[in-house]
N, C-alpha and C positions, 0 to 999 in steps of 0.2 A: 393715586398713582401718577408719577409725571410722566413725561414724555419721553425721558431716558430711560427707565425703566419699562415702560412697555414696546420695545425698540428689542430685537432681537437680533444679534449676530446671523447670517446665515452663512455657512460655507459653501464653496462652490462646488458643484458635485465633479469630479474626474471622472472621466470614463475608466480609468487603471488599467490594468493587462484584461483585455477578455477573457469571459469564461471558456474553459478548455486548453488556452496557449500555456504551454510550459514554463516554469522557470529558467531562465538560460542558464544559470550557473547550477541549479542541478540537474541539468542535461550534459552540463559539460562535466560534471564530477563522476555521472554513470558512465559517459562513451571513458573516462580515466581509469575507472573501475576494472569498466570491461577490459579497458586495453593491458591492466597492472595484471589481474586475471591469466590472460592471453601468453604477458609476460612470461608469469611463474608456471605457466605447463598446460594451464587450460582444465579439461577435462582431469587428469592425472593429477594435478597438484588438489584437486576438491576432495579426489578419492581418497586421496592420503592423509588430508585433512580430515574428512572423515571418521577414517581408521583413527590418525593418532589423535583428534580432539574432536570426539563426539557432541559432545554438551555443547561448544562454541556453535558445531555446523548443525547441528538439530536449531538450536536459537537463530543462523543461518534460513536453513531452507523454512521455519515457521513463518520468516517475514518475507520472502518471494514466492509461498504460495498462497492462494489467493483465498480470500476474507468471508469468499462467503459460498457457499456448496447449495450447487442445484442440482436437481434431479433430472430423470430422462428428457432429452430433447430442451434442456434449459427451462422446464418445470419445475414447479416445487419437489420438495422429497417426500415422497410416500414413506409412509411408517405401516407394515401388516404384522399384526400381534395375533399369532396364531392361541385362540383361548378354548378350551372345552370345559363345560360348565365339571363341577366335583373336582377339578383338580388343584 
């Protein structure tokens, strides 16, 4: 093996955005969101939405709520399966 070949590229490592800081361009597209929202009636225009196109605002509220379900006091969820034995 020469000396070129055992010679390794190394890149420089970037620090890049911290973990936790936002994207700014999608923080700017929700506060558009909220505000196109706002716009068309707020509250009222979702209702009607709603009513007249279920399927979209089901597909809607599935992706703003949230991913994962805990139980009492932000514990796991208990599961009681009530059994008596012969049944």
């Amino acid at each position: 093996m020469d000396e070129k070949q055992s010679r390794k590229k190394v890149m420089p490592v970037s620090p890049g955005r911290p973990k936790g800081v936002p994207n700014k361009v999608n923080g700017l597209i929700k506060d558009m969101i909220v505000q196109a929202l706002d716009n068309a009636g707020g509250v009222d225009y979702l209702t009607e939405q709603a009513r007249l196109n279920p399927g979209p605002f089901m597909t809607l509220l599935g992706k703003v709520l949230p991913t994962q379900v805990t139980g009492e006091d932000g514990g796991p969820v208990k599961i009681s399966v009530e059994w008596k034995p012969g049944e």
